[in-house]
C-alpha positions in Angstrom: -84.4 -32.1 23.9 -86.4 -30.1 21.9 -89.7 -32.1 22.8 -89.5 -30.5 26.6 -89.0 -27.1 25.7 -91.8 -25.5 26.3 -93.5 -28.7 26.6 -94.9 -30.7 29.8 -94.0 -34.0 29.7 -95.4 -37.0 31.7 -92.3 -39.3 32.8 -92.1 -41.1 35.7 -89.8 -41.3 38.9 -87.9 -43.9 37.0 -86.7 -41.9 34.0 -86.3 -38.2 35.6 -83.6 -40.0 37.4 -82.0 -40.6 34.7 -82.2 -37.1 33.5 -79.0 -35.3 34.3 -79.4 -31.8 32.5 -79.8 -29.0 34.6 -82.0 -27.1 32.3 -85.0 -29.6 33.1 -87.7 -28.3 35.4 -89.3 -30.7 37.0 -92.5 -30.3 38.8 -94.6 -33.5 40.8 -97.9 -34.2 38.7 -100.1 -33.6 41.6 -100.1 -31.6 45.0 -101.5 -33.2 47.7 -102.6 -31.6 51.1 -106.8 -32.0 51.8 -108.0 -32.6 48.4 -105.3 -33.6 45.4 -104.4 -30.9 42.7 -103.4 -31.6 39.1 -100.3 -29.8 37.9 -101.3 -30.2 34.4 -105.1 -29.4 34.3 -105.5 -27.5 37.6 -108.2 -29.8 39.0 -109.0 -30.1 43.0 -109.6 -33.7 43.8 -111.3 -35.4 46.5 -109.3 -38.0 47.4 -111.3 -40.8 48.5 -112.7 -40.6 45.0 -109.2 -40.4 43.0 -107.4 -43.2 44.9 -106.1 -46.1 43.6 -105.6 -49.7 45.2 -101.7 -48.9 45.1 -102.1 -46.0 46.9 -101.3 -43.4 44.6 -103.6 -40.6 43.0 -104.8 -40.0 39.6 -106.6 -37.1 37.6 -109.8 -38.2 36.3 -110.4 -34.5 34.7 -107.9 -34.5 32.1 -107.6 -38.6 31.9 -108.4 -38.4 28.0 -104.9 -36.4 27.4 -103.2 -39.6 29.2 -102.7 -41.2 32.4 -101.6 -39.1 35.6 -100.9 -40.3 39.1 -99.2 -38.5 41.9 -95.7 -40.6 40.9 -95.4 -39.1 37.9 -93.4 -35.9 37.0 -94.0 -33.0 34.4 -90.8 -32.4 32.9 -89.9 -28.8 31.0 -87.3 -26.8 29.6 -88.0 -23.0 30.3 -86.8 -20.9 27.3 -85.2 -18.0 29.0 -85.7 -14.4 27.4 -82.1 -14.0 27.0 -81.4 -17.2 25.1 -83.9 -15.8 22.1 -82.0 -13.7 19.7 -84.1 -11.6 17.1 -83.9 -12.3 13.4 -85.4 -11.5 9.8 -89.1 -12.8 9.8 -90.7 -12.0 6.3 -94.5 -11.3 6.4 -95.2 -12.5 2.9 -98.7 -11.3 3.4 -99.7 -9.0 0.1 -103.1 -7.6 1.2 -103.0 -4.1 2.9 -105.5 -3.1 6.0 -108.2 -0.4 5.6 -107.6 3.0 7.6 -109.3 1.6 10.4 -107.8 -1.6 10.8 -104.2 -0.3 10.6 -105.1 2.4 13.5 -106.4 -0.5 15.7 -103.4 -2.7 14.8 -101.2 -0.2 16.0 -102.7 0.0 19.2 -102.7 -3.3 19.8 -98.8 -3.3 18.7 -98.3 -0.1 21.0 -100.4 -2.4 24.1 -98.2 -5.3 22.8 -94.8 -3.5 23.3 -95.8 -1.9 26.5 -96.7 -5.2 28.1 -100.1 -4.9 27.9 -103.1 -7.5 26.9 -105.6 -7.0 24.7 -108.8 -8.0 23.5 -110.5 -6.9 19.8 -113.9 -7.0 20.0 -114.4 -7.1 16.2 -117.3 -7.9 13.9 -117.8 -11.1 12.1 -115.8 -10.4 8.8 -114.3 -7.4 9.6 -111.0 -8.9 8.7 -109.3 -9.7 12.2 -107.2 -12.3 11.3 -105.4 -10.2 9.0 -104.7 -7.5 11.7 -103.0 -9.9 13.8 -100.4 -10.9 11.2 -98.6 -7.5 12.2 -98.4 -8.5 16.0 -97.4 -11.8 15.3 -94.4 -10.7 13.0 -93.3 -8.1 16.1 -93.2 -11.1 18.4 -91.4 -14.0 16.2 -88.8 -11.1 14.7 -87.2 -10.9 18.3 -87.3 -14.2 18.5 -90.2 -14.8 20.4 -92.8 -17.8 20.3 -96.5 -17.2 19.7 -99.3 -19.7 19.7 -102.6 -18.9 18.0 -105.4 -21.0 19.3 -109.2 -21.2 19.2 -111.3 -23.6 21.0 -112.7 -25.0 17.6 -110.7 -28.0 15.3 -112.4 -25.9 12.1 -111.2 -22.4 13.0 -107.9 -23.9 14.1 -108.1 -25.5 10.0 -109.1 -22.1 8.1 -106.2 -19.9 10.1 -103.4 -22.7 9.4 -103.2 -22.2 5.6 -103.5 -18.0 6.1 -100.9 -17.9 8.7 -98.5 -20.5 6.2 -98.9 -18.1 2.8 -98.8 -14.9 5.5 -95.5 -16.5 6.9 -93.9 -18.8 3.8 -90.7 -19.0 5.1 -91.8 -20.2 8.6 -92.7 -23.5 9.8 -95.9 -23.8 11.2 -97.2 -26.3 13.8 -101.4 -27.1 13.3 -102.1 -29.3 16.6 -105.8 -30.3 17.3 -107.5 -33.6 18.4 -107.5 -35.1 14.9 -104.0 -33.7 13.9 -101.8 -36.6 11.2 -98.7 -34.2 12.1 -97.1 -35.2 15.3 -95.7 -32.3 17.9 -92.0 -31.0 16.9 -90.7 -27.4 18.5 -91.9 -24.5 16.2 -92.0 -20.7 17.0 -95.3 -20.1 15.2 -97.8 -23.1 16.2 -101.5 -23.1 15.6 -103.4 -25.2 17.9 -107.0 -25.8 20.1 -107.3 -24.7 23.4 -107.3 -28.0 24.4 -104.0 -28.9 23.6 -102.4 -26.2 25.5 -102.6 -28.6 28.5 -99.5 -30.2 27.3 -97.6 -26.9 27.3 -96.1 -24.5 30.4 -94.5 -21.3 29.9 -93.8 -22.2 26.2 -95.4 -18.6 24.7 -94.5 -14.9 24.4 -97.9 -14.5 22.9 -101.0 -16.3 22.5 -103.7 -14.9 20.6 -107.2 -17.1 21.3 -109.7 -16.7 18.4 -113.5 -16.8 19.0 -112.6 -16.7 23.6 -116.3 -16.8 23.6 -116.9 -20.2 22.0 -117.7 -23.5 23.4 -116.1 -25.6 24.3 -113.6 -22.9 26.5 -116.1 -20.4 27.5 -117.1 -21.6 31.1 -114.3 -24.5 31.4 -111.7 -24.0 33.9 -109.4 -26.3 33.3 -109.1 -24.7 29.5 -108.5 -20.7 31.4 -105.6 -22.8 33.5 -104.1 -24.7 30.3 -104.3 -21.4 28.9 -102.5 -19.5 31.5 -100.3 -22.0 31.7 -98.6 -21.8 28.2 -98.5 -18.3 28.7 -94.7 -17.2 29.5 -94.4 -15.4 33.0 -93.8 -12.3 30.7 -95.6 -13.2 27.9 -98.7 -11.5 27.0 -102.9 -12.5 25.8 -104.7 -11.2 22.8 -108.2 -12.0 22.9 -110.2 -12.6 19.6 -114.5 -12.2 19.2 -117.2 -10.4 17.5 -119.8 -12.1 20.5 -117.7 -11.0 24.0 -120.1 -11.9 27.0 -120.7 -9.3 29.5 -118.5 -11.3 32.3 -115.8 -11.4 29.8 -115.5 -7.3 29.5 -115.9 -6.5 33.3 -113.5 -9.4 33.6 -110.9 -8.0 31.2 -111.8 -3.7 31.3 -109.4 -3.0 33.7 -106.3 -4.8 32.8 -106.4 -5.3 28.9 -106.9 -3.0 26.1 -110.1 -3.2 24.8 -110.3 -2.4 21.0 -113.9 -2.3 19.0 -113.9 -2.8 15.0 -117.8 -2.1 14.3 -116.8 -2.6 10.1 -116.9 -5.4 7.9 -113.5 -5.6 5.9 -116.3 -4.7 2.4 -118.1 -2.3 4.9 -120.9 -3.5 4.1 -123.4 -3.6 7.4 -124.4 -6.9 8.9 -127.4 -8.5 7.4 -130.2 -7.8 10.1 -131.6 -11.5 10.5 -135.5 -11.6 9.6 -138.3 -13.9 12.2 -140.3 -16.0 10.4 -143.0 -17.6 13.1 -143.6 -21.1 12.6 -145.7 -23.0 14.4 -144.7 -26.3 14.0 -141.2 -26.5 13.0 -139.8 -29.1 16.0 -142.3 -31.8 13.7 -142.2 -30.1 10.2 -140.3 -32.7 8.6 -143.2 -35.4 9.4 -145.3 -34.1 7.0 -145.6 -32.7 3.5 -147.8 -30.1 4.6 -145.9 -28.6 7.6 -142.8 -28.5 5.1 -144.4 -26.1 3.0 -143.7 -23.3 4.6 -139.9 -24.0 4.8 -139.4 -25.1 0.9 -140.9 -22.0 0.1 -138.3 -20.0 1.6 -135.6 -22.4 1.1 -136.0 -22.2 -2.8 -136.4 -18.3 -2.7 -132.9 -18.3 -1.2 -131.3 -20.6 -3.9 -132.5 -18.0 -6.1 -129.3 -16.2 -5.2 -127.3 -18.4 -3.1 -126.4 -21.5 -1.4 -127.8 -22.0 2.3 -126.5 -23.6 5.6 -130.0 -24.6 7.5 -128.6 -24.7 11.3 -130.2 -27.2 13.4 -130.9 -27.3 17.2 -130.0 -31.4 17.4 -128.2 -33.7 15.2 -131.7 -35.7 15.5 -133.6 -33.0 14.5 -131.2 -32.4 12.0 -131.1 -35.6 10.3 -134.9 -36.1 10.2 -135.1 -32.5 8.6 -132.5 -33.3 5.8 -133.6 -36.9 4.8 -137.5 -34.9 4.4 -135.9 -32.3 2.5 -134.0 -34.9 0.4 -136.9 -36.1 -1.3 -137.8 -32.5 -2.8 -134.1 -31.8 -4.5 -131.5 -33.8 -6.1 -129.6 -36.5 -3.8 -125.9 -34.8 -4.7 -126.7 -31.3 -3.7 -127.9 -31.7 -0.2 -126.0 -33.2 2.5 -125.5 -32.6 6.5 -122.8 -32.4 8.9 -121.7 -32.3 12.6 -118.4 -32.2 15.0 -118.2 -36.1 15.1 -118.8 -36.9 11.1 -115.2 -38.4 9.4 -116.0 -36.3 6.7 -116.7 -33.1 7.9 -113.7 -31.4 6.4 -114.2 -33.0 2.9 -118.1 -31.5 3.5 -117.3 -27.9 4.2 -114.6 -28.1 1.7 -117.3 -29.5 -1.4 -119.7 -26.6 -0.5 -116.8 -24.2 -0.8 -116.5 -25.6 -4.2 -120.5 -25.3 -4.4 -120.7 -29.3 -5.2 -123.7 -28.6 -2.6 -126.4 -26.3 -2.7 -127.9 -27.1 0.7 -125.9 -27.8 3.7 -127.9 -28.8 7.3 -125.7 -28.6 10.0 -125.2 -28.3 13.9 -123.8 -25.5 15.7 -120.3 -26.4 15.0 -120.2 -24.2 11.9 -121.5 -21.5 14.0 -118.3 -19.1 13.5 -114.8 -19.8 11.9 -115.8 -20.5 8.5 -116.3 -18.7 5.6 -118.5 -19.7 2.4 -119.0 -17.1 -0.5 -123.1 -16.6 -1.8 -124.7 -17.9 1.1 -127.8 -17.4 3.2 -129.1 -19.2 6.2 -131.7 -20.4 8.1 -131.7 -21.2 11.4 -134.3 -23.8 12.3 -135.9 -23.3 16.0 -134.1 -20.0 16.7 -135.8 -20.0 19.4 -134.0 -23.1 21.2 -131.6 -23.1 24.0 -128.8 -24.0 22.2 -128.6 -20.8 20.4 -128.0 -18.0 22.7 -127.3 -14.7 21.5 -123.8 -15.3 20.5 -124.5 -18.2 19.0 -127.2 -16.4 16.3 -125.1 -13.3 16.0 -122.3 -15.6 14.6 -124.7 -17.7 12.2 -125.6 -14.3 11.1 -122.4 -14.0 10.5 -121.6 -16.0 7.7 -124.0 -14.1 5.2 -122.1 -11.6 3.2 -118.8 -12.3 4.5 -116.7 -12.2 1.1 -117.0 -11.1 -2.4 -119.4 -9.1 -4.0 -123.2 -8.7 -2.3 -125.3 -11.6 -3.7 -128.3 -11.4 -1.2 -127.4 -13.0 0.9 -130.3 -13.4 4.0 -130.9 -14.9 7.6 -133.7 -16.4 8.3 -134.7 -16.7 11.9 -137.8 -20.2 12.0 -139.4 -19.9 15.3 -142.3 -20.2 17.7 -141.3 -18.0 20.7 -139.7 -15.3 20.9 -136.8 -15.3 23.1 -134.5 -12.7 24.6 -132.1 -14.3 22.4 -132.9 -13.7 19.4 -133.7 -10.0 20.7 -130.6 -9.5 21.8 -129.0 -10.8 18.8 -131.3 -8.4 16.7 -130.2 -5.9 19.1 -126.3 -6.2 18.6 -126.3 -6.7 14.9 -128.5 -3.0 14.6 -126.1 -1.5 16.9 -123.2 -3.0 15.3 -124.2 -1.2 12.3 -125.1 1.6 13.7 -121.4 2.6 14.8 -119.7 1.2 11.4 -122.2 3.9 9.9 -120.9 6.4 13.0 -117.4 5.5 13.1 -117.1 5.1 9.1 -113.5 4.0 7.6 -111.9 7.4 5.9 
């Protein structure tokens, strides 16, 4: 029974007849009147397209999280609000907030309680997921469910050991694409955006870390999955250092909008620096266009590691086999979303068992790396928007003492981008020096 609650499950016509509890609620997979609409991803379907020889309908959109036809059901159990009972939740957590952070988390408690959502716009390291640990508690000690999701596998793996020592006595679910742990009923479950397709009305919270990142930022059938996990009373805390100006005038007059300008150290940002180079799409074809990127590379090992962000993966692999030839083979290595060994990857250069780590966009945000600097090859490409270099930026200096830590900007055309990301950091540091933390 458990499996259903909160839970939709695919079954067919066959078995929901042979489901006699009244607490199922059982929904057809698809509407159809002039297109078809999927119940579980939200998708509007042109029918001639989504037909099959046996008449019936099927979702193409959300085919990858298993087959759907217009036969099948979506089976649920509905937790009521009545049925949950509160009860002693220990927060095991041992840090303590700074002056600021404990004014905005009781804001967002005080929005919280009074039915409110909310979205903290907070600075890269500033310590959010800390802050949260208070509104989580609130929810799960009147025995509430809460789900904290992010539309990354990586982020998803750095909260799930900080929400397990913050919560030791509770049982938390991690969920993502790649998960070994199958799904079991757990009040405190960490997951990816995409996997809140298989839930409906299972949460009386649901916190979404980094709402601005790909691959949920302009996919609508990720907003419906998310909406539709959300209890009819349950209520949205939204996570980002990078909001995007659709995101605040969507949200400023329904949530509470709370701005944290101050790293958890208060330290400022490190203001990234624009190096022009000419030729970097081709550097890596010849000793003498490398130059000019060893030379800064090795200034920066001086004092720290480095992540070199790349626009492509092929640009990316070209760029570290060239660079290979100049250090040793065991401190240098690359990685991207689809390489089996990305965790062990991220984890080694934790452990600084590499000095130099190339990789793609995917460790953009949601990882954390003591004494490192970056560079961000081809700043100037499409790939990284504003966002995207404010987050890069965003892994210098984000723990421990200051080491140096710099980002470096390669490029060859200066892009509103890269302004704007300039832009941000220098204001963000403008009002941590204004707003202060006494």
């Amino acid at each position: 029974m458990e499996e259903f609650i909160g839970r939709q499950v695919v079954l067919s016509q066959a078995r929901v007849q042979e489901l006699n509890d009244p607490h199922f609620y059982i929904r057809p997979a698809m509407s159809i009147e002039k297109h078809v609409t999927c119940q579980r991803c939200g998708s509007q379907l042109a029918k001639a397209e989504h037909r099959l020889p046996s008449g019936k309908y099927f979702c193409s959109v959300c085919l990858k999280f298993g087959k759907l036809t217009s036969d099948d059901r979506l089976v649920s159990i509905i937790e009521s609000p009545d049925s949950q009972l509160p009860r002693e939740v220990l927060l095991t957590w041992q840090g303590s907030l700074t002056t600021l952070q404990q004014t905005i988390t009781d804001r967002l408690l005080q929005s919280l309680q009074a039915g409110r959502d909310s979205l903290l716009w907070a600075v890269t390291g500033s310590g959010k997921t800390e802050m949260i640990f208070p509104l989580i508690h609130s929810v799960l000690a009147k025995g509430g469910r809460v789900c904290v999701t992010s539309p990354r596998i990586d982020v998803c793996r750095e909260l799930y050991p900080r929400l397990k020592s913050a919560f030791v006595l509770e049982t938390v679910l991690l969920l993502h694409g790649n998960s070994e742990e199958s799904y079991c009923y757990r009040k405190l479950t960490i997951c990816t955006t995409h996997q809140l397709l298989h839930f409906y009305q299972a949460f009386d919270l649901i916190i979404v870390d980094e709402i601005d990142a790909f691959p949920y930022e302009g996919d609508q059938m990720l907003r419906y999955g998310l909406k539709q996990a959300l209890h009819l009373n349950g209520r949205l805390i939204y996570l980002t250092a990078t909001p995007p100006l659709h995101l605040i005038r969507e949200v400023e007059a329904t949530f509470a909008i709370e701005k944290l300008p101050v790293r958890f150290h208060k330290r400022p940002l490190i203001v990234p620096e624009c190096h022009w180079y000419l030729r970097w799409e081709s550097c890596y074809k010849k000793p003498s266009r490398m130059k000019k990127f060893l030379k800064l590379l090795r200034e920066l090992l001086q004092d720290n590691d480095v992540l070199v962000f790349c626009p492509s993966l092929s640009y990316m692999d070209a760029l570290c086999r060239a660079t290979s030839r100049f250090f040793a083979a065991d401190i240098i290595t690359s990685v991207h979303a689809e390489d089996e060994n990305r965790k062990e990857k991220v984890e080694k250069m934790r452990q600084k068992k590499y000095r130099i780590l190339f990789t793609s966009t995917i460790l953009e945000r949601g990882v954390t790396f003591e004494r490192v600097s970056v560079i961000v090859m081809g700043a100037n490409h499409a790939v990284f928007s504003k966002s995207a270099l404010v987050q890069i930026a965003g892994r210098v200096d984000r723990k421990g003492a200051y080491h140096h830590g710099r980002v470096l900007f390669f490029y060859n055309q200066n892009t509103q981008a890269m302004r704007q990301a300039k832009k941000e950091i220098k204001e963000m540091n403008a009002l941590a020096k204004k707003v202060g933390d006494t």
